[in-house]
C-alpha positions in Angstrom: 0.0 0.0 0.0 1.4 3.3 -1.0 1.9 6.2 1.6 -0.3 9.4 0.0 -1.0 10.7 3.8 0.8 11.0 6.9 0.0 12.9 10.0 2.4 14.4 12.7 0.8 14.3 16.3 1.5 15.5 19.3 0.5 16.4 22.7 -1.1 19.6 21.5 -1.7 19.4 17.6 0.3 23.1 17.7 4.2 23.0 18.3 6.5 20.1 18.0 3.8 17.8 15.1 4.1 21.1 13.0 8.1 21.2 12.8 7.5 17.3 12.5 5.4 18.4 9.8 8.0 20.7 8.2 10.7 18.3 9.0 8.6 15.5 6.9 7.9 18.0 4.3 11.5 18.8 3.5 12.3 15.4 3.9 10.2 14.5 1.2 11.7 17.3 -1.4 14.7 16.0 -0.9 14.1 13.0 -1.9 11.8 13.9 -4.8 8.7 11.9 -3.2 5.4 14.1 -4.3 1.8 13.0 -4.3 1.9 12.9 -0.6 -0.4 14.8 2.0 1.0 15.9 5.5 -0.6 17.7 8.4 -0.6 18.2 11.9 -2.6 17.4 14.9 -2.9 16.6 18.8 -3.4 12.6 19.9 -6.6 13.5 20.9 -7.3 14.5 17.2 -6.2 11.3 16.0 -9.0 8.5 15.8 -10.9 11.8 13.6 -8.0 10.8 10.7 -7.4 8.3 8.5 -4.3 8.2 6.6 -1.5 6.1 5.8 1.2 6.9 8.2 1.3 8.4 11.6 4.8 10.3 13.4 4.6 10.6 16.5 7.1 10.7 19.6 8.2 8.4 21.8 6.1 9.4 24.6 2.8 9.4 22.5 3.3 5.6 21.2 0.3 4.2 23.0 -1.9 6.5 21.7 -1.4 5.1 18.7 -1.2 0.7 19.2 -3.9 0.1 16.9 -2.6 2.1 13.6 -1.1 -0.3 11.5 1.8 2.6 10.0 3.2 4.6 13.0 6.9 6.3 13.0 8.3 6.6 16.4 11.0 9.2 17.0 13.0 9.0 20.1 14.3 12.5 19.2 11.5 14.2 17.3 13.7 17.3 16.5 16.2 14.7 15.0 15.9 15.1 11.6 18.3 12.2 10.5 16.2 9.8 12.8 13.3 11.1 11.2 14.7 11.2 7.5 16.1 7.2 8.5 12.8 5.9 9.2 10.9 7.8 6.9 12.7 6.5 3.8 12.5 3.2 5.8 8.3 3.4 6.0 8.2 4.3 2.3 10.6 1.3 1.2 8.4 -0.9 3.3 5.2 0.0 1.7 6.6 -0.3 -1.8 7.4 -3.6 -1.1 3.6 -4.8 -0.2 
């Protein structure tokens, strides 16, 4: 299944998921991926969403158990974690 969505949560929906957000976006340019959809919201946003893959932090993984795509960033202001395990999702789901 091919990732056209992917949603950046955290605690609030308002700071650190929108420079996830960013973080994805410029992620994505780099590696000349298009055609994708990304936003930003709070975990208590979430179950109101349905897209392909979630990013979240460490801290918020419960929240999200029953999502079959989630990213998990120990260090969500890493962005070579990020990038890593972005490009990781993507060559996953290409391989379905």
């Amino acid at each position: 299944m091919q990732i056209r969505s992917i949603m950046c949560c955290c605690g609030g929906g308002v700071g650190s998921s929108f420079i996830v957000q960013l973080n994805v976006e410029e992620i994505l340019r780099k590696h000349g991926i298009t055609g994708v959809g990304v936003d930003h919201v709070s975990v208590s946003e979430i179950s109101m969403h349905r897209v392909d893959l979630f990013v979240v932090g460490s801290d918020l993984t419960a929240f999200l158990a029953d999502k079959p795509r989630v990213i998990t960033l120990d260090n969500i202001m890493s962005k070579p974690e990020l990038e890593e395990k972005l490009l990781a999702a993507f060559a996953a789901a290409e391989a379905e």
